[in-house]
C-alpha positions, 0 to 999 in steps of 0.5 A, spaced: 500 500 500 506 504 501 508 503 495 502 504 491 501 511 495 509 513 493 507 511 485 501 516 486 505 522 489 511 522 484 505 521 478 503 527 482 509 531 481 511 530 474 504 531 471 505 538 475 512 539 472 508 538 466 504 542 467 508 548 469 513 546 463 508 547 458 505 553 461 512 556 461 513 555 455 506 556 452 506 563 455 514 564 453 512 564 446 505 568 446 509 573 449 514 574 445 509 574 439 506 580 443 512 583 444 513 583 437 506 585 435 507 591 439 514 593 436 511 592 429 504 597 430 508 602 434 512 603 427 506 604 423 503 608 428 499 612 424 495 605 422 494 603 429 487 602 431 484 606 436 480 603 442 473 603 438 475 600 431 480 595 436 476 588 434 480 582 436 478 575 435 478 569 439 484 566 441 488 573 439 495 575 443 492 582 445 498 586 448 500 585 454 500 586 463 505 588 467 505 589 474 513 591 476 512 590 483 512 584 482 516 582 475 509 580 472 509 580 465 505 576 461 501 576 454 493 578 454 490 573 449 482 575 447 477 570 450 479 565 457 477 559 454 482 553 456 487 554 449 487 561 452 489 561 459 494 557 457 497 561 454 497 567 459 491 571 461 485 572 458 481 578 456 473 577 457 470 578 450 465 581 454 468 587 458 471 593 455 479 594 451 482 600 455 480 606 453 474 606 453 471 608 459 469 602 461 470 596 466 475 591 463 476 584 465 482 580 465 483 574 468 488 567 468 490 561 473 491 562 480 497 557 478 500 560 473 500 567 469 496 570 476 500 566 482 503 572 485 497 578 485 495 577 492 502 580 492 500 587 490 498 592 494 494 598 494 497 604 491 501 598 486 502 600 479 500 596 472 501 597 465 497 595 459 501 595 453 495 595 447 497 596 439 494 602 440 497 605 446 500 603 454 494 604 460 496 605 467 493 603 473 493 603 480 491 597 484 485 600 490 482 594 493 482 586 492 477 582 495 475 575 494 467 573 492 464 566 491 465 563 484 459 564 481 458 572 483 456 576 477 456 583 481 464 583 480 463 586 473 458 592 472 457 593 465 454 599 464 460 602 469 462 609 466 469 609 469 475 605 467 477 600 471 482 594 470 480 589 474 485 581 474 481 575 477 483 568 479 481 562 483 482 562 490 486 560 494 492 561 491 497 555 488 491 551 489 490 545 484 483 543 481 477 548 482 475 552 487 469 556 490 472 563 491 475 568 486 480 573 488 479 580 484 483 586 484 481 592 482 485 598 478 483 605 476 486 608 471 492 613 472 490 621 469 
């Protein structure tokens, strides 16, 4: 039975360093194409989209978060499908671009892209880097609210505010009934 058990964990294990390699890696790669991306749109800026006309599709690397803080830098795909969080984190094809003077939603994995953001304290900066501009944040408050709480977002908000999400606990593996949810205003 011991055996058996010891068998379990390292099982465990390697299919969690799995894991972790192939987000690493995936997340690695999408940054890079993001990072490109941006260089590109910034010399034909005369051609870069504005928020308004911005119209991503699914499964797109959008730009990229930054929170310097906490040596957070990672790309922001459109949707938050399994592919999607994958990869980085995903932008709520719902909720508003940055810019728009309205509420935007980005969220990823507790274990992976958003692992440190119970970190971030209260005056704390982020940055957005889209085609077509850099936003900055400063985080106001977080709090953790039921997964299936639907109050987190206020679609018709006419103030623009950054909000990140993920599942709570943090470092927890599987499911879980809480969320965590930081929010940022945007800096004048």
């Amino acid at each position: 039975m011991s055996q058996l058990l010891i068998w379990i964990g390292v099982i465990l294990i390697i299919y969690c360093g799995i894991q972790i390699f192939t987000y690493k890696w995936n997340s690695t790669e999408e940054l890079h194409h993001a990072q490109k991306m941006l260089t590109e749109q910034k010399k034909h800026i005369d051609k870069q989209p504005d928020s308004i006309r911005f119209s991503p599709n699914e499964g797109d690397v959008i730009g990229i978060l930054k929170a310097p803080s906490i040596q957070l830098k990672v790309p922001i795909l459109e949707g938050t499908d399994k592919i999607q969080l994958s990869k980085g984190i995903g932008h709520h094809i719902k909720t508003a671009f940055p810019g728009q003077m309205k509420q935007i939603l980005l969220s990823g994995h507790n274990d992976s892209s958003l692992r440190t953001i119970g970190q971030l304290k209260k005056g704390d900066e982020l940055t957005v880097e889209m085609p077509y501009g850099e936003f900055h944040y400063v985080m106001t408050k977080s709090k953790i609210v039921h997964a299936d709480d639907r109050t987190v977002v206020d679609l018709s908000s006419k103030h623009e505010t950054l909000l990140l999400s993920t599942c709570y606990p943090f470092h927890t593996i599987g499911q879980t009934s809480q969320r965590y949810v930081l929010y940022a205003k945007k800096q004048q």
